[in-house]
VEXDREN-2710 file (C-alpha; in Angstrom, 1 decimal):
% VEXDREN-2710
k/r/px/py/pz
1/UNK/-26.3/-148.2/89.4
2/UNK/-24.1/-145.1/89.4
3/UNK/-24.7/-142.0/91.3
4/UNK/-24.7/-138.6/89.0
5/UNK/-21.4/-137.5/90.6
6/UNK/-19.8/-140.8/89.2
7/UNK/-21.7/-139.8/85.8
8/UNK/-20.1/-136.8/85.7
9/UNK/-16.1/-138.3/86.1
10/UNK/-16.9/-139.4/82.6
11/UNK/-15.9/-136.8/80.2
12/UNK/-17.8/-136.8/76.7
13/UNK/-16.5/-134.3/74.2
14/UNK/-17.3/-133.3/70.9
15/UNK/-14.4/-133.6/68.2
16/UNK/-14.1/-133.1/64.8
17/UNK/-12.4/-135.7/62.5
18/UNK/-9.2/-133.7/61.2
19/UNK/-7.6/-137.0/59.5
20/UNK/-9.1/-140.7/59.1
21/UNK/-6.4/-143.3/58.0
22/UNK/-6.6/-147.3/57.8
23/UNK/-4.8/-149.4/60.4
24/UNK/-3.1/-152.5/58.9
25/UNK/-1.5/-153.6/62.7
26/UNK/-5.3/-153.6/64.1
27/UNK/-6.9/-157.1/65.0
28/UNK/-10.0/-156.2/64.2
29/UNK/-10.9/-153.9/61.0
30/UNK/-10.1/-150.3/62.5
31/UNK/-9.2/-147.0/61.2
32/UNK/-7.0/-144.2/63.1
33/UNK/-8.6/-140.6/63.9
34/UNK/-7.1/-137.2/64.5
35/UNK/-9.9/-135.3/66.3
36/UNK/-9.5/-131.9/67.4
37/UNK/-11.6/-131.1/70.6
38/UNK/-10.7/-127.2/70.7
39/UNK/-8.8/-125.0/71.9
40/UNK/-8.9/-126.6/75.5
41/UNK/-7.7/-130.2/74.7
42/UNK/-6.6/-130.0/71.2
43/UNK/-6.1/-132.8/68.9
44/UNK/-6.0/-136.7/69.9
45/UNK/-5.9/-139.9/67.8
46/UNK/-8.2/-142.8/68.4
47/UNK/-8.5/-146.1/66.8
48/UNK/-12.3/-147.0/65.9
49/UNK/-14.2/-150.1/64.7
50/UNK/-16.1/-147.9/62.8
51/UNK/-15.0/-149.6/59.4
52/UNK/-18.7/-151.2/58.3
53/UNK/-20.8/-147.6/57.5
54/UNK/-17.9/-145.3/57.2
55/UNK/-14.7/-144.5/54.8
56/UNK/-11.5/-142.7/55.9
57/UNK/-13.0/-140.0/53.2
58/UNK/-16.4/-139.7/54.5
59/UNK/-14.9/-139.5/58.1
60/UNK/-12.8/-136.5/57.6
61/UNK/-15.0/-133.4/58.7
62/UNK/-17.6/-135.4/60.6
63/UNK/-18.2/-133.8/64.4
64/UNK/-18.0/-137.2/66.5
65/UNK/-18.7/-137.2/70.4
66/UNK/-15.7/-139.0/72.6
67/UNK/-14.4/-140.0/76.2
68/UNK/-11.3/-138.0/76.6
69/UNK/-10.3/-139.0/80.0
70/UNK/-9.3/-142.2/79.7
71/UNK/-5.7/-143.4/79.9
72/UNK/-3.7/-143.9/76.7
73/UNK/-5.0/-147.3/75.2
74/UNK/-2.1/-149.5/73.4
75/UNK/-3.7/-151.0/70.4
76/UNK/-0.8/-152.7/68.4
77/UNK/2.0/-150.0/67.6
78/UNK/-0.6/-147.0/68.0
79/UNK/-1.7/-145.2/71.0
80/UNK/-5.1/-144.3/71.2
81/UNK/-6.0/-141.0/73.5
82/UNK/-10.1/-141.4/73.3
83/UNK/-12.6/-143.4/72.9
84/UNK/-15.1/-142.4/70.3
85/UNK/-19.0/-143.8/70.9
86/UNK/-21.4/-145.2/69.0
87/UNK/-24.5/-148.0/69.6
88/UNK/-22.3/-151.6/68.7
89/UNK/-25.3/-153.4/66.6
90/UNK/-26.0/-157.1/66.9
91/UNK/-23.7/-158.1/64.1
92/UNK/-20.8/-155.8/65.7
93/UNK/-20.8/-152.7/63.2
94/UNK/-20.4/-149.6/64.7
95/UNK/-22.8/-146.5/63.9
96/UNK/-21.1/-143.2/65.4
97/UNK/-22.6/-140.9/67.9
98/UNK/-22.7/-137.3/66.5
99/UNK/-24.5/-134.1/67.2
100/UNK/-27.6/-132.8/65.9
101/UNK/-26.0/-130.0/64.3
102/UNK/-22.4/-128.4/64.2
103/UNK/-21.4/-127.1/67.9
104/UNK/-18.2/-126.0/68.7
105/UNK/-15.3/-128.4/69.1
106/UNK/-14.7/-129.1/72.7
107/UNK/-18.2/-128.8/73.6
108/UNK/-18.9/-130.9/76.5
109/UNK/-21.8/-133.6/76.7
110/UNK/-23.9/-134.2/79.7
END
């Protein structure tokens, strides 16, 4: 169990998807991100395992919720700056966790 104030370290953003492109060097099937989180913390690339319900083309515009204070992740030749979330299913697909409706970039979950 974690207390709230460790809760709390964790910060969950809201993003939009700005660019979506595959990623060849990835072990597993991946794509790369460009997500702007506002004015605040700006853009940030991550590399998802989101590549089962989702295109590079139906990524692009999508609002996504991420972790954006994490370290820079190494993931082949890439550095990833966030972690975007989603439930993992069973078989290891990846369904992304979004907002109910459109809130503005930046917008802090908790």
């Amino acid at each position: 169990m974690i207390d709230f104030e460790e809760f709390l370290k964790v910060e969950m953003r809201v993003g939009t998807v700005l660019e979506a492109r595959k990623f060849p060097n990835a072990r597993k099937p991946a794509f790369q991100m460009r997500i702007d989180f506002g004015p605040e913390l700006g853009e940030k690339w991550s590399s998802a395992q989101v590549t089962a319900f989702y295109s590079p083309e139906t990524l692009v515009a999508r609002q996504v919720v991420a972790v954006v204070n994490f370290p820079k992740k190494q993931i082949a030749n890439f550095f990833s700056e966030c972690l975007v979330l989603g439930p993992v299913l069973p078989d290891g697909s990846v369904v992304l966790l979004t907002t109910e409706r459109e809130v503005p970039n930046g917008t802090r979950i908790g």
